[in-house]
VEXBATOR-205995 format. One record per atom (N, C-alpha, C): atom name; y, x, z. Coordinates in pm, whole numbers, plus 50000, padded with zeros to 5 digits. Each point is the difference from the previous one (the first is absolute). Layout:
N
("CA"; (Y; X; Z))
...
//
This chain:
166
("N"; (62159; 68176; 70758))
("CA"; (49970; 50056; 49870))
("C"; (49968; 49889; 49900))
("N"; (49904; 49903; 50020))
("CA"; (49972; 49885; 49944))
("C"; (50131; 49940; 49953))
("N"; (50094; 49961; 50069))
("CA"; (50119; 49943; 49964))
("C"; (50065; 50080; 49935))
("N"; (50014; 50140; 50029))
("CA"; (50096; 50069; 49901))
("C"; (49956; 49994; 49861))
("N"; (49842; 49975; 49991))
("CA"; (49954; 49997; 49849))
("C"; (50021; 49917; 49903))
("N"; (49965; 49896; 50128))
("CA"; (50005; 49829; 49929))
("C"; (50175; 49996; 49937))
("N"; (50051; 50065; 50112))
("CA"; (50130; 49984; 49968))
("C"; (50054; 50079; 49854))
("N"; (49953; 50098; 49956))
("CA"; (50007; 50076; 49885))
("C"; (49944; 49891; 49885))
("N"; (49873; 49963; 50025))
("CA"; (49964; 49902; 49892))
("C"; (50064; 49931; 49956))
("N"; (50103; 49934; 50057))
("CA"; (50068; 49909; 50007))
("C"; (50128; 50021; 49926))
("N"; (50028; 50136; 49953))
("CA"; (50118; 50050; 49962))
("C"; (49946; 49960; 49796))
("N"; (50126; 50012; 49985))
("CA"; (50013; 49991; 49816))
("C"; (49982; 50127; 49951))
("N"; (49887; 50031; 49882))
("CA"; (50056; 50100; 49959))
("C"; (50077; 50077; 49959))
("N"; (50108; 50005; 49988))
("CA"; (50135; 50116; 50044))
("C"; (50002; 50073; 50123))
("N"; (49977; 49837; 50104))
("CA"; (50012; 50077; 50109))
("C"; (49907; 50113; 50060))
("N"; (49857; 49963; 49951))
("CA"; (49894; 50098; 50040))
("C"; (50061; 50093; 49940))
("N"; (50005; 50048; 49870))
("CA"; (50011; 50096; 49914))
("C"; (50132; 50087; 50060))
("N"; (50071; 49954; 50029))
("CA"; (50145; 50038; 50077))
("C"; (49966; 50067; 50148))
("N"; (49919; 49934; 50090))
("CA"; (49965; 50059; 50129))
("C"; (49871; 50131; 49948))
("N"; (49975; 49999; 49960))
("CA"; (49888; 50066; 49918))
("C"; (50059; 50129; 49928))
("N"; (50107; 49982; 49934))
("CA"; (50096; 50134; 49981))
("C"; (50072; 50046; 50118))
("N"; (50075; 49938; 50060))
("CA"; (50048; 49997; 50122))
("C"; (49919; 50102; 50090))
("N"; (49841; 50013; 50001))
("CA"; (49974; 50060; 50046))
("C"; (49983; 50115; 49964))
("N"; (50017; 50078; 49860))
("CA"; (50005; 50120; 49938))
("C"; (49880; 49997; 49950))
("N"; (49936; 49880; 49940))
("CA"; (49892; 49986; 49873))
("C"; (50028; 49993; 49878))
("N"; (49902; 50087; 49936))
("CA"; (50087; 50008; 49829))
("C"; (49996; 49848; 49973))
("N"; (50085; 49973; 49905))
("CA"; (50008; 49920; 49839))
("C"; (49876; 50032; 49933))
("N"; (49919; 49922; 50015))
("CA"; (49872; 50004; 49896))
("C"; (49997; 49878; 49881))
("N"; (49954; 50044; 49866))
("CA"; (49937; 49895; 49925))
("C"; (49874; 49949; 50062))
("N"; (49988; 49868; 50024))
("CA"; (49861; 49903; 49982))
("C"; (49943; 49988; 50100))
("N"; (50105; 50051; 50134))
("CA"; (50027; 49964; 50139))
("C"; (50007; 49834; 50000))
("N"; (49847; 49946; 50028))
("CA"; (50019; 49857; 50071))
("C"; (49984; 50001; 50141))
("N"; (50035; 49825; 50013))
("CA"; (50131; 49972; 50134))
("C"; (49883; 50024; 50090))
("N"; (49841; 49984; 49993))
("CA"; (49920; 50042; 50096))
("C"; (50006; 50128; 50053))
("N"; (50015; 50077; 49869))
("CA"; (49977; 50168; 50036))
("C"; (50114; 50024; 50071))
("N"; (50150; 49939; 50006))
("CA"; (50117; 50042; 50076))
("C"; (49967; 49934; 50140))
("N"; (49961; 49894; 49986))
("CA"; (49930; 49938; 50218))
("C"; (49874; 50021; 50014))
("N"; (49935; 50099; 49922))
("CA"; (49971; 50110; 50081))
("C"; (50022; 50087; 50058))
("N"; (50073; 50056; 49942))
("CA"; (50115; 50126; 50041))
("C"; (50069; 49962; 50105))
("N"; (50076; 49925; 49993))
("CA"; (50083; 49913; 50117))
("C"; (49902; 49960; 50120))
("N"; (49878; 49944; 49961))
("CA"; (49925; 49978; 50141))
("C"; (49969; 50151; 50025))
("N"; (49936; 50096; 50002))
("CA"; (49962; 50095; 50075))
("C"; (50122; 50084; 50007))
("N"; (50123; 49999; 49971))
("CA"; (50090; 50033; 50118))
("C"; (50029; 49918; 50076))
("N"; (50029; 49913; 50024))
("CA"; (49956; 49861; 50117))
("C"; (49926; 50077; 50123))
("N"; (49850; 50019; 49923))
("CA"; (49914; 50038; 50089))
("C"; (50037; 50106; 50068))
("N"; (50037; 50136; 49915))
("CA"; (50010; 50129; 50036))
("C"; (50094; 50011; 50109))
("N"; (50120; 49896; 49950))
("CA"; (50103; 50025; 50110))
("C"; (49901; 49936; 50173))
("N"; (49941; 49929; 49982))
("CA"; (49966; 49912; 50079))
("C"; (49917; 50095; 50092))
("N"; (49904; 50077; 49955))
("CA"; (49884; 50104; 50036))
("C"; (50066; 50026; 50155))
("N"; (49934; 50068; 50051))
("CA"; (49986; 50052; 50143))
("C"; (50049; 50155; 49921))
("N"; (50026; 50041; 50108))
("CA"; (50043; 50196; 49901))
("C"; (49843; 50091; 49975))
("N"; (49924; 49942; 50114))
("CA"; (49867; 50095; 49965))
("C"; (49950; 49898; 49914))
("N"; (49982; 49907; 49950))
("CA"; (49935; 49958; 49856))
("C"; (50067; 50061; 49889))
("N"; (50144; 49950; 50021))
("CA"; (50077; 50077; 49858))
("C"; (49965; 50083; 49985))
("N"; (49972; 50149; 50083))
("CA"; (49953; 50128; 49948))
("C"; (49836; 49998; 49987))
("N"; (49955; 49870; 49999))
("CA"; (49850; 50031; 49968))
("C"; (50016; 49970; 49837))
("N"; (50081; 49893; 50009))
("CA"; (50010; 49959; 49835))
("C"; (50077; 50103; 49933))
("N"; (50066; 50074; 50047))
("CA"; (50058; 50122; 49896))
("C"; (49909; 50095; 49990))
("N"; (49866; 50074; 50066))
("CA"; (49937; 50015; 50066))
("C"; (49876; 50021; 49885))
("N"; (49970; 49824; 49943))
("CA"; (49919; 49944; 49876))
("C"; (50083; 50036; 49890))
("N"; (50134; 50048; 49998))
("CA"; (50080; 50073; 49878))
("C"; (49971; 50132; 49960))
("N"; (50044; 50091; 50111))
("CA"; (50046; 50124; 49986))
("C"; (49969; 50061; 50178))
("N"; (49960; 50144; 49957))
("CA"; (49975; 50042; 50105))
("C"; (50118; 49999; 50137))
("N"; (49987; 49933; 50079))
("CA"; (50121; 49956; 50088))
("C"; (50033; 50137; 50015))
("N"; (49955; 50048; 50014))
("CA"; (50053; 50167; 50071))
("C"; (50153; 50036; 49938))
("N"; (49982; 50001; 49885))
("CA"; (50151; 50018; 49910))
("C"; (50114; 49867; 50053))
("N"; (49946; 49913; 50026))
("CA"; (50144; 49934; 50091))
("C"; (49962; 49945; 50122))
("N"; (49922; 50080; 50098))
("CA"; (49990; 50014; 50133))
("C"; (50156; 50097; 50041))
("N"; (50105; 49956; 50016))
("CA"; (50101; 50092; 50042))
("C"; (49998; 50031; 50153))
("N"; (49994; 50133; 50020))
("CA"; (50000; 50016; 50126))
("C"; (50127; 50001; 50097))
("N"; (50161; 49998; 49918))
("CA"; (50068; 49943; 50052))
("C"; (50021; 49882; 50036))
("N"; (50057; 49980; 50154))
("CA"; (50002; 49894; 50063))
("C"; (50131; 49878; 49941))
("N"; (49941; 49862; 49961))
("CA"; (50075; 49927; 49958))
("C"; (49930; 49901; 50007))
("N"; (50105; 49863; 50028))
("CA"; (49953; 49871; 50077))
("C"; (49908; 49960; 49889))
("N"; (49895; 49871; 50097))
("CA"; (49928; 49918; 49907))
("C"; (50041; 49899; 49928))
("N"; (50105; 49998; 49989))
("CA"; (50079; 49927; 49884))
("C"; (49946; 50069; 49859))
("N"; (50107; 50146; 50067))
("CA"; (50012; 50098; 49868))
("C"; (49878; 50036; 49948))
("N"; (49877; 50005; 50066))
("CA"; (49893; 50020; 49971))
("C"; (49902; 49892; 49886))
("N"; (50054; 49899; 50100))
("CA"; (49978; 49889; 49858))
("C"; (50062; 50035; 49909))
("N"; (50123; 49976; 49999))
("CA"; (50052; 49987; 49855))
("C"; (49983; 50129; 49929))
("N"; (49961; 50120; 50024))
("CA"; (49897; 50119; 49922))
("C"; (49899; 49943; 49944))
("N"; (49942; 49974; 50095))
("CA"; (49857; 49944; 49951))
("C"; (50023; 49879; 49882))
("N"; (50039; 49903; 50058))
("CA"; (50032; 49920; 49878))
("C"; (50041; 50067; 49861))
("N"; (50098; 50019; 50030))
("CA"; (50085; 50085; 49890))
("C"; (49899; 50041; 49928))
("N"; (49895; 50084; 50046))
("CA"; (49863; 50097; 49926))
("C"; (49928; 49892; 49938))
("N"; (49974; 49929; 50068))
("CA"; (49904; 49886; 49960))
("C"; (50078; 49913; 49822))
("N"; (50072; 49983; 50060))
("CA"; (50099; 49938; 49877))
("C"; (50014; 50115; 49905))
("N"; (50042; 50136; 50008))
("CA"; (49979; 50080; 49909))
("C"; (49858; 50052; 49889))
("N"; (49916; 49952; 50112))
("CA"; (49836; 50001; 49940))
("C"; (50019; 49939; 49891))
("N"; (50030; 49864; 50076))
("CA"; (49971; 49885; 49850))
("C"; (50055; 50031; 49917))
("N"; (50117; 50039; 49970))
("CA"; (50062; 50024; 49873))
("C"; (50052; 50142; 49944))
("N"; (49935; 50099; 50065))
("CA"; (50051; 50099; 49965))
("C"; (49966; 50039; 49849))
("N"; (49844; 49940; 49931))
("CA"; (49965; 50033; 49860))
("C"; (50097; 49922; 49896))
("N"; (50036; 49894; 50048))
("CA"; (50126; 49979; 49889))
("C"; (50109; 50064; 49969))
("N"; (50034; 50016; 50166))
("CA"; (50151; 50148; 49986))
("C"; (49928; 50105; 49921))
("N"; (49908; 50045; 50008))
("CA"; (49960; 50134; 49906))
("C"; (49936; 49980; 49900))
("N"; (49980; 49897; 49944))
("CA"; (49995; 49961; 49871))
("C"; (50141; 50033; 49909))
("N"; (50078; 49987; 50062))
("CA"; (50120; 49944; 49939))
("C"; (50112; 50153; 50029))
("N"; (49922; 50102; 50068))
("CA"; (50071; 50139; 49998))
("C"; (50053; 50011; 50162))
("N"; (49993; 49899; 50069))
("CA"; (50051; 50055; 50118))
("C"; (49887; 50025; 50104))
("N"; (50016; 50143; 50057))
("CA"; (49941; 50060; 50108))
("C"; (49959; 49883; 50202))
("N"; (49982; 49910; 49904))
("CA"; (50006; 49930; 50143))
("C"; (49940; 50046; 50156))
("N"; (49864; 50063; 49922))
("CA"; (49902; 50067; 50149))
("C"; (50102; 50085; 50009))
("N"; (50045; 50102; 49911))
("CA"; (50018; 50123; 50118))
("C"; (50145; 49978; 50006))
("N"; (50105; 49855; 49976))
("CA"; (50120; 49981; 50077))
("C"; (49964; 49907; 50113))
("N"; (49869; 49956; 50039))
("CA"; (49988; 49974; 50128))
("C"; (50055; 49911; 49998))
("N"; (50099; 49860; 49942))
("CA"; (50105; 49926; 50036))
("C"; (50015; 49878; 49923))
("N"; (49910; 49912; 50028))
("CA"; (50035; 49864; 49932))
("C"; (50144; 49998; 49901))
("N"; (50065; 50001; 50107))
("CA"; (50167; 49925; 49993))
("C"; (50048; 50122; 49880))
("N"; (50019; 50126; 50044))
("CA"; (50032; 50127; 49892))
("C"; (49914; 49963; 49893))
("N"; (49857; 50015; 49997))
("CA"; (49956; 49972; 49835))
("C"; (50082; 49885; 49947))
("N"; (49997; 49859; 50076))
("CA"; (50034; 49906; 49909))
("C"; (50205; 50032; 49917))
("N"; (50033; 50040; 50150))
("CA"; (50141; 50066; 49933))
("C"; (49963; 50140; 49855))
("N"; (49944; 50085; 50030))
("CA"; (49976; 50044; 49889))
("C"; (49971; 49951; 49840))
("N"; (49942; 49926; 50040))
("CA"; (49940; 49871; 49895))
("C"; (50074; 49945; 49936))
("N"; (50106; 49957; 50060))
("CA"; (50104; 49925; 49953))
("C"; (50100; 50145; 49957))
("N"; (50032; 50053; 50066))
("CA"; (50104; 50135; 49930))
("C"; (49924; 50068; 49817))
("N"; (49859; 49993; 50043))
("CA"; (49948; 50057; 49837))
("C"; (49976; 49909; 49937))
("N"; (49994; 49850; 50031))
("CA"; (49996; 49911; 49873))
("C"; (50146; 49962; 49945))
("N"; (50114; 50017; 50096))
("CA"; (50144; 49984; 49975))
("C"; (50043; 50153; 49913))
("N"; (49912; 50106; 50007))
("CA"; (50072; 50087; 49885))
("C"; (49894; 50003; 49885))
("N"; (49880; 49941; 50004))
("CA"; (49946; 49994; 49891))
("C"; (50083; 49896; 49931))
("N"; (50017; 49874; 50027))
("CA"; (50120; 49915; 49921))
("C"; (50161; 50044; 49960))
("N"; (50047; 50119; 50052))
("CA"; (50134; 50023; 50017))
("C"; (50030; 50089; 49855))
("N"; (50094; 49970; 49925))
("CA"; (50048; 50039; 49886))
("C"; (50043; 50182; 49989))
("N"; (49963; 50068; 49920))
("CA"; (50025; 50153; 50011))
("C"; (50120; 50028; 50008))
("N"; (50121; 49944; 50003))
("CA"; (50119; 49971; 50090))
("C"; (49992; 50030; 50139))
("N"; (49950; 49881; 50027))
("CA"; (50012; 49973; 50184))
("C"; (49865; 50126; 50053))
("N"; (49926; 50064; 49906))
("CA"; (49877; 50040; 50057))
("C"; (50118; 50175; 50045))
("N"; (50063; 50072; 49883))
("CA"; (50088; 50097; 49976))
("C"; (50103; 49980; 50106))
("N"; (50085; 49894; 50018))
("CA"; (50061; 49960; 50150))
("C"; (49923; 50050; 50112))
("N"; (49866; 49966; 50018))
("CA"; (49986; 50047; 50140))
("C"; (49923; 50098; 50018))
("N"; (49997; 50080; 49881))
("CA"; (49962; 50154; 49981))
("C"; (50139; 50078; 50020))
("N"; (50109; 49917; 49975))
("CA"; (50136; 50094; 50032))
("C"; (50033; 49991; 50131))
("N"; (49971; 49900; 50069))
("CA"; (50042; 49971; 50144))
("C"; (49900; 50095; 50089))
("N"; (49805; 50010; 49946))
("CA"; (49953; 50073; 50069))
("C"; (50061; 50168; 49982))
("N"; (49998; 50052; 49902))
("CA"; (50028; 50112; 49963))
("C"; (49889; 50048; 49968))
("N"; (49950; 49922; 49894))
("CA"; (49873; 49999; 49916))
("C"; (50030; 50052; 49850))
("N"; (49957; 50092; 49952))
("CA"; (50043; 50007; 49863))
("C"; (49911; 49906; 49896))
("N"; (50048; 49935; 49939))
("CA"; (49906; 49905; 49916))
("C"; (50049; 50005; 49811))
("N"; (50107; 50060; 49975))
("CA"; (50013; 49981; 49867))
("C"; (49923; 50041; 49929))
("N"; (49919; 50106; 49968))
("CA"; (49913; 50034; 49887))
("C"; (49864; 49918; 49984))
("N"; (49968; 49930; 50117))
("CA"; (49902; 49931; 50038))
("C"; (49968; 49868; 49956))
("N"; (49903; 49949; 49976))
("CA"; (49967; 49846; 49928))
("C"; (50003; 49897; 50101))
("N"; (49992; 49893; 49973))
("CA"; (50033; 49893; 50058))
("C"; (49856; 49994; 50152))
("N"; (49872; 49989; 49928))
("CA"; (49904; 49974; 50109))
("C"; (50000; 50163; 50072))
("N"; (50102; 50116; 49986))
("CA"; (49984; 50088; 50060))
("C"; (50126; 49989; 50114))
("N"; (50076; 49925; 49945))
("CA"; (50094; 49969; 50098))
("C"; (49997; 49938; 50141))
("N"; (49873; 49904; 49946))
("CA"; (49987; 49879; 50084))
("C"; (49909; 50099; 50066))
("N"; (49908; 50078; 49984))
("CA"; (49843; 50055; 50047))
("C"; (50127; 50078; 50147))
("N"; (50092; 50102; 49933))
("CA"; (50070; 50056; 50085))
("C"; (50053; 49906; 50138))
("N"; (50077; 49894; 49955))
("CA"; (50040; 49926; 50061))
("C"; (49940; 49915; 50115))
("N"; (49852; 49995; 49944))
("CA"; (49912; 49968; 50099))
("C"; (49944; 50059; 50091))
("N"; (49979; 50159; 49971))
("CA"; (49971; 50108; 50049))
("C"; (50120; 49998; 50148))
("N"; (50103; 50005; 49933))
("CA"; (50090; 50004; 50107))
("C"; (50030; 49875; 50097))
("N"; (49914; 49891; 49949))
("CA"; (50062; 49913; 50136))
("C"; (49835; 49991; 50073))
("N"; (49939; 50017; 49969))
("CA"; (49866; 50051; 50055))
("C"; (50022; 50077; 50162))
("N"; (50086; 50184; 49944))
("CA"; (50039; 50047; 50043))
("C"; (50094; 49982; 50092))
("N"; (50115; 49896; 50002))
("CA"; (50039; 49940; 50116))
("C"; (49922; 49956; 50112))
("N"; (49900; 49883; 49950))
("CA"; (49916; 49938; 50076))
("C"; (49944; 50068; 50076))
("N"; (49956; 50107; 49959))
("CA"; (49904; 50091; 50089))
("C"; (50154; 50086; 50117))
("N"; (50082; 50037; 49930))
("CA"; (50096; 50021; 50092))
("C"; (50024; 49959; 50094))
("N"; (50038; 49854; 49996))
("CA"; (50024; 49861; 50066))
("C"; (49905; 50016; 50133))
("N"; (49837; 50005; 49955))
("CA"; (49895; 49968; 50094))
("C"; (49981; 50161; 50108))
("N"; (50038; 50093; 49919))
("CA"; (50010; 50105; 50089))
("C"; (50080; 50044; 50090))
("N"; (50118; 49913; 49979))
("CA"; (50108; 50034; 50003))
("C"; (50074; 50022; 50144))
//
């Protein structure tokens, strides 16, 4: 663990900032390079944990009970739940700052894809926004521009949750 850290320190900032998205952490303003190896060291750690610590430290989150699964699945997979949760802790108030449902999509990786799908149609021209209201089979003409996008977001939301149920 020590070395994996030292070894992060050691990286340029891009590269932190890059492994650091990589892991499905928002894009923040005024994110310094300490506050990102932090982040980076305690998944280090987390991965590192024994499986009954990890669930003590999720444990100090959230009532384990809600991801105590009683289906049987290796301690791999169990880590990487747990992790996964743990990593979702940290950043789930930025995803919902910013409109996406992160707690109740449960999913690092889906919020941050979401994230990126509603900041790519908040930038997208009422052209391209009307394009993929015709492809969904969305009616959008009488509608204003931030009602387009509100729709549009609505609906890839609605995938996601598809996706995870699915």
């Amino acid at each position: 663990m020590i070395e994996q850290c030292a070894a992060l320190e050691s990286k340029s900032n891009i590269e932190l900032r890059s492994l650091y998205e990589q892991r499905g952490f928002p894009a923040e303003e005024g994110l310094t390079r300490q506050n990102i190896l932090d982040l980076l060291c305690k998944v280090v750690v987390w991965e590192a944990l024994p499986l009954v610590e990890l669930r003590s430290e999720c444990a100090l989150v959230d009532n384990l009970s809600s991801k105590d699964n009683p289906r049987i699945i290796s301690a791999n997979a169990q880590r990487r739940e747990l992790v996964e949760f743990l990593l979702l802790d940290k950043c789930a108030d930025v995803y919902e700052s910013r409109g996406i449902p992160a707690r109740r999509i449960g999913s690092l990786k889906a919020s941050a894809k979401l994230a990126e799908k509603v900041a790519s149609l908040r930038s997208a021209s009422l052209d391209m926004l009307q394009e993929d209201c015709k492809k969904l089979g969305v009616p959008c003409d009488p509608l204003s521009r931030e009602a387009v996008v509100e729709t549009l977001c609505q609906e890839a939301l609605w995938q996601v949750h598809s996706k995870l149920l699915g």
